[in-house]
N, C-alpha and C positions, 0 to 999 in steps of 0.2 A: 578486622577492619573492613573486608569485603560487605559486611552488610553494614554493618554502623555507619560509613561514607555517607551514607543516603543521607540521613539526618542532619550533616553540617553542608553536602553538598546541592544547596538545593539548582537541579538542572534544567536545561532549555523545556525539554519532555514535560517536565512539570508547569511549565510557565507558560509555553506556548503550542502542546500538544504533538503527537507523534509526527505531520506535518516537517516541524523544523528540520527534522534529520534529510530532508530533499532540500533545502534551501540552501547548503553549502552546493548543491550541482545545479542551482538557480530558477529549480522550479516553482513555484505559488502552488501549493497544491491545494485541491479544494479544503485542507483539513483547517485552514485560516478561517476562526472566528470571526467572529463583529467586533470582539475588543481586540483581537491581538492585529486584525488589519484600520484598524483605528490608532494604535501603538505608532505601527508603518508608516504612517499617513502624516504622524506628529510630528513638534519637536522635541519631546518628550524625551528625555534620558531613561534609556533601558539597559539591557544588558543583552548580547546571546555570546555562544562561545564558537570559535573557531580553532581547532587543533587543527592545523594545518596552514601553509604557507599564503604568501599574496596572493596567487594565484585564488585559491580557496576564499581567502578575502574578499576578493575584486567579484569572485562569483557568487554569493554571500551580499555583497552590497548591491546586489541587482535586484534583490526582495528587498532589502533592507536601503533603500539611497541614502537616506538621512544620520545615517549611521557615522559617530566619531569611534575611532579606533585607538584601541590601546594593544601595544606592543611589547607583549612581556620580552625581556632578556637578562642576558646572566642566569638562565634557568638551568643551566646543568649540574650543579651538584642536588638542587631542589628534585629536579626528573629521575636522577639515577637513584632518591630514596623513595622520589612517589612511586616511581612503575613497577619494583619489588613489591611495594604495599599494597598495591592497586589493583594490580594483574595477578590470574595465577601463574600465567610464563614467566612473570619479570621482564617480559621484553615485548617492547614498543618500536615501532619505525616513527623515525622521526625529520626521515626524509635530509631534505639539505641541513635543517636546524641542529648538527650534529657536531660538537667539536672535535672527532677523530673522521670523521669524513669529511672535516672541511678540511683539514691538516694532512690528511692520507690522500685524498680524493683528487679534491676542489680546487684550492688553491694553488696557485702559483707561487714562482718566485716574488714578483711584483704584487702580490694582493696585499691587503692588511692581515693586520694579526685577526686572529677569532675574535678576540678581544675588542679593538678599535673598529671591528664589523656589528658587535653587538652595541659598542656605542652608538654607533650611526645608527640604530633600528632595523640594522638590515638595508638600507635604504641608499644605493651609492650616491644622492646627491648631500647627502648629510657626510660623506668623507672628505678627507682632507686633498684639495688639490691634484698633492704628488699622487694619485691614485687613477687620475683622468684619462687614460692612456689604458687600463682595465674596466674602467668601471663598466661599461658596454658589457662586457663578458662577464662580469660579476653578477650584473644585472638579469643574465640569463637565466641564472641558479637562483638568486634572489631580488624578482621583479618589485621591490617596495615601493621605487618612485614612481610607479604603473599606478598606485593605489592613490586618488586623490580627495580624499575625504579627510577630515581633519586628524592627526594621529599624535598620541602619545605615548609615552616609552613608561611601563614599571619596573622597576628593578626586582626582577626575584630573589636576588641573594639577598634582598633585606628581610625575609620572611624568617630566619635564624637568629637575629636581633631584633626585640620591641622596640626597640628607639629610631634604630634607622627605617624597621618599618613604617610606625604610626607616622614620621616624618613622609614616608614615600607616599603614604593615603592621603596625607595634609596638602601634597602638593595635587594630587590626582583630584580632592573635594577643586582644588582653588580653580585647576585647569577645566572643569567641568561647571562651575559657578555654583558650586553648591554650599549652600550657608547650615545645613544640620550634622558638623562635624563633632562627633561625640565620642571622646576618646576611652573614658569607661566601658562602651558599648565593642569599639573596637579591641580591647585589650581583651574582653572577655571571650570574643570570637576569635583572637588571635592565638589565647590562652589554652584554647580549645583543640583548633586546626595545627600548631605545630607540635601540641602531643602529640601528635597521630604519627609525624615526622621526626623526632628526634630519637 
Protein backbone atom coordinates (compact mmCIF):
# COMPACT_ATOMS: atom_id res chain seq x y z
CA UNK A 1 0.00 0.00 0.00
CA UNK A 2 3.13 2.08 0.60
CA UNK A 3 3.61 2.79 -2.94
CA UNK A 4 0.04 2.26 -4.69
CA UNK A 5 -1.33 5.45 -2.05
CA UNK A 6 0.21 7.62 -4.59
CA UNK A 7 -2.03 6.89 -7.30
CA UNK A 8 -5.56 7.54 -5.24
CA UNK A 9 -3.84 10.03 -3.13
CA UNK A 10 -3.13 12.85 -5.31
CA UNK A 11 -0.95 15.47 -2.75
CA UNK A 12 -0.35 19.23 -2.12
CA UNK A 13 3.61 18.40 -3.77
CA UNK A 14 1.91 17.40 -6.81
CA UNK A 15 -0.54 20.33 -7.11
CA UNK A 16 1.27 23.09 -5.77
CA UNK A 17 5.18 22.14 -5.79
CA UNK A 18 7.67 21.25 -3.02
CA UNK A 19 7.13 25.09 -1.76
CA UNK A 20 3.81 24.13 0.11
CA UNK A 21 5.56 21.94 2.72
CA UNK A 22 6.82 25.68 4.24
CA UNK A 23 3.44 27.19 4.15
CA UNK A 24 2.11 25.37 7.23
CA UNK A 25 5.03 27.68 9.21
CA UNK A 26 3.70 30.56 6.85
CA UNK A 27 6.36 31.18 4.60
CA UNK A 28 5.68 32.22 0.54
CA UNK A 29 8.51 30.67 -0.60
CA UNK A 30 9.81 31.61 -3.85
CA UNK A 31 8.91 28.08 -5.11
CA UNK A 32 5.07 29.80 -5.75
CA UNK A 33 4.19 29.79 -9.56
CA UNK A 34 2.17 32.10 -11.75
CA UNK A 35 -0.77 29.65 -11.33
CA UNK A 36 -0.61 28.39 -7.99
CA UNK A 37 -0.20 32.37 -6.59
CA UNK A 38 -3.01 33.26 -9.02
CA UNK A 39 -5.05 30.21 -7.12
CA UNK A 40 -4.11 32.50 -3.79
CA UNK A 41 -5.31 35.50 -5.15
CA UNK A 42 -8.89 33.91 -6.19
CA UNK A 43 -11.95 32.88 -5.14
CA UNK A 44 -11.64 29.86 -6.51
CA UNK A 45 -12.34 26.56 -4.52
CA UNK A 46 -9.04 24.46 -4.16
CA UNK A 47 -7.86 22.19 -1.74
CA UNK A 48 -4.46 21.87 0.39
CA UNK A 49 -4.05 19.69 3.54
CA UNK A 50 -3.25 20.52 6.96
CA UNK A 51 -2.43 17.58 9.40
CA UNK A 52 -2.10 19.43 12.18
CA UNK A 53 -4.09 21.50 14.63
CA UNK A 54 -5.59 25.47 14.54
CA UNK A 55 -2.71 26.70 15.23
CA UNK A 56 -1.16 25.05 12.01
CA UNK A 57 -4.39 26.32 10.22
CA UNK A 58 -4.36 29.91 11.25
CA UNK A 59 -0.59 29.65 10.12
CA UNK A 60 -1.41 28.01 6.71
CA UNK A 61 -4.16 30.76 6.23
CA UNK A 62 -1.62 33.55 6.21
CA UNK A 63 -0.49 32.21 2.49
CA UNK A 64 -3.59 30.99 1.95
CA UNK A 65 -6.51 34.13 3.35
CA UNK A 66 -9.20 33.19 1.15
CA UNK A 67 -9.11 29.88 2.27
CA UNK A 68 -12.72 27.95 3.79
CA UNK A 69 -11.98 25.16 6.03
CA UNK A 70 -13.15 21.84 6.46
CA UNK A 71 -12.75 20.17 9.78
CA UNK A 72 -12.47 16.44 9.75
CA UNK A 73 -13.79 14.67 13.06
CA UNK A 74 -14.77 11.31 14.41
CA UNK A 75 -11.55 10.38 12.84
CA UNK A 76 -10.20 7.94 15.15
CA UNK A 77 -11.15 4.52 14.35
CA UNK A 78 -10.50 5.75 10.43
CA UNK A 79 -6.46 6.98 11.90
CA UNK A 80 -5.86 3.95 13.99
CA UNK A 81 -6.30 1.66 10.43
CA UNK A 82 -4.68 4.40 8.13
CA UNK A 83 -1.33 4.96 10.24
CA UNK A 84 -0.78 0.99 10.42
CA UNK A 85 -1.31 1.19 6.48
CA UNK A 86 0.54 4.13 5.87
CA UNK A 87 3.57 4.16 8.10
CA UNK A 88 6.14 1.70 8.48
CA UNK A 89 6.21 2.58 12.48
CA UNK A 90 2.37 2.49 12.69
CA UNK A 91 2.74 5.31 14.77
CA UNK A 92 1.87 8.86 14.17
CA UNK A 93 1.69 11.93 16.74
CA UNK A 94 -1.28 13.46 16.69
CA UNK A 95 -0.84 15.91 18.98
CA UNK A 96 -3.98 17.14 21.20
CA UNK A 97 -6.36 15.47 18.34
CA UNK A 98 -6.05 12.20 20.35
CA UNK A 99 -8.95 10.48 22.19
CA UNK A 100 -6.76 8.79 25.17
CA UNK A 101 -4.83 12.08 25.67
CA UNK A 102 -7.77 13.96 25.88
CA UNK A 103 -9.23 11.38 28.38
CA UNK A 104 -5.65 10.60 30.29
CA UNK A 105 -4.24 14.08 29.77
CA UNK A 106 -6.49 16.93 28.93
CA UNK A 107 -9.62 16.95 30.23
CA UNK A 108 -10.96 17.78 33.28
CA UNK A 109 -13.61 17.03 35.37
CA UNK A 110 -15.94 19.93 33.75
CA UNK A 111 -14.75 19.54 30.03
CA UNK A 112 -17.07 17.57 27.49
CA UNK A 113 -16.95 14.25 26.43
CA UNK A 114 -14.30 13.53 23.42
CA UNK A 115 -17.37 13.13 21.67
CA UNK A 116 -19.52 16.47 22.27
CA UNK A 117 -15.74 18.26 21.54
CA UNK A 118 -15.64 16.62 18.22
CA UNK A 119 -19.20 17.78 17.56
CA UNK A 120 -18.26 21.32 18.25
CA UNK A 121 -15.23 21.03 15.47
CA UNK A 122 -13.02 21.50 18.27
CA UNK A 123 -14.12 24.88 18.59
CA UNK A 124 -15.46 25.99 22.15
CA UNK A 125 -17.84 28.49 20.88
CA UNK A 126 -19.83 25.83 19.14
CA UNK A 127 -20.34 24.00 22.98
CA UNK A 128 -23.02 23.99 24.86
CA UNK A 129 -23.27 26.71 27.44
CA UNK A 130 -22.71 24.55 30.64
CA UNK A 131 -19.25 24.44 29.31
CA UNK A 132 -18.36 28.49 29.66
CA UNK A 133 -16.66 28.42 32.81
CA UNK A 134 -13.81 25.99 30.67
CA UNK A 135 -14.00 26.80 27.58
CA UNK A 136 -10.88 29.57 28.09
CA UNK A 137 -8.85 26.63 29.06
CA UNK A 138 -10.12 24.29 26.42
CA UNK A 139 -9.31 26.80 24.05
CA UNK A 140 -5.69 26.63 25.08
CA UNK A 141 -5.28 22.95 23.62
CA UNK A 142 -7.70 23.53 21.11
CA UNK A 143 -7.61 27.38 19.68
CA UNK A 144 -10.64 26.72 16.91
CA UNK A 145 -12.57 29.80 17.56
CA UNK A 146 -8.95 31.81 16.81
CA UNK A 147 -9.49 30.38 13.22
CA UNK A 148 -11.89 32.89 11.42
CA UNK A 149 -12.40 31.83 8.05
CA UNK A 150 -15.37 30.17 7.08
CA UNK A 151 -15.38 26.33 8.43
CA UNK A 152 -17.08 23.12 8.05
CA UNK A 153 -17.13 19.84 9.91
CA UNK A 154 -16.79 16.24 7.74
CA UNK A 155 -17.56 13.22 9.49
CA UNK A 156 -14.96 10.60 9.15
CA UNK A 157 -16.68 7.84 10.46
CA UNK A 158 -18.88 8.03 7.40
CA UNK A 159 -16.12 6.81 5.27
CA UNK A 160 -16.99 2.78 6.39
CA UNK A 161 -20.70 3.38 5.08
CA UNK A 162 -21.62 4.47 1.22
CA UNK A 163 -24.60 5.98 2.23
CA UNK A 164 -23.77 7.93 5.13
CA UNK A 165 -20.82 8.90 3.19
CA UNK A 166 -22.10 10.13 -0.25
CA UNK A 167 -24.75 11.93 2.07
CA UNK A 168 -21.69 13.70 4.03
CA UNK A 169 -20.07 14.71 0.29
CA UNK A 170 -23.86 15.84 -0.69
CA UNK A 171 -23.76 18.09 1.98
CA UNK A 172 -20.01 19.32 1.67
CA UNK A 173 -20.86 20.00 -2.64
CA UNK A 174 -24.05 22.17 -1.21
CA UNK A 175 -21.88 24.05 1.61
CA UNK A 176 -19.29 24.97 -1.04
CA UNK A 177 -22.13 25.81 -3.92
CA UNK A 178 -21.04 23.36 -6.15
CA UNK A 179 -23.60 22.06 -8.66
CA UNK A 180 -21.33 18.91 -10.44
CA UNK A 181 -22.25 16.48 -7.85
CA UNK A 182 -21.78 13.06 -9.38
CA UNK A 183 -22.49 10.17 -7.33
CA UNK A 184 -21.21 7.24 -9.95
CA UNK A 185 -17.95 9.08 -10.01
CA UNK A 186 -17.88 9.32 -6.10
CA UNK A 187 -18.77 5.58 -5.42
CA UNK A 188 -16.06 4.61 -7.64
CA UNK A 189 -13.37 6.54 -5.71
CA UNK A 190 -14.97 5.61 -2.56
CA UNK A 191 -15.04 1.93 -3.86
CA UNK A 192 -11.48 2.31 -4.34
CA UNK A 193 -10.13 4.29 -1.21
CA UNK A 194 -11.91 2.08 1.56
CA UNK A 195 -10.37 -1.09 0.06
CA UNK A 196 -7.28 0.11 1.10
CA UNK A 197 -8.97 0.32 4.76
CA UNK A 198 -11.05 -2.48 5.43
Amino acid sequence: MLQWRSGIEFGDIQLYGKGCKHWEYGYQTQDINDTVQKLINSQLNFFITAHGDANTVSTLLTVWPNAKVIVLYNFTDFVNIAVKLKTKSGNIDSGNANINKYNTVLSGPDWPSWHELNQALFNVNNLDKKYDIVKNEINNFYPWRDVTNPIVGFDVSTFFAWELFKDEMQQLYTWFEFDDFNEKRLKSFWEAYIALHI
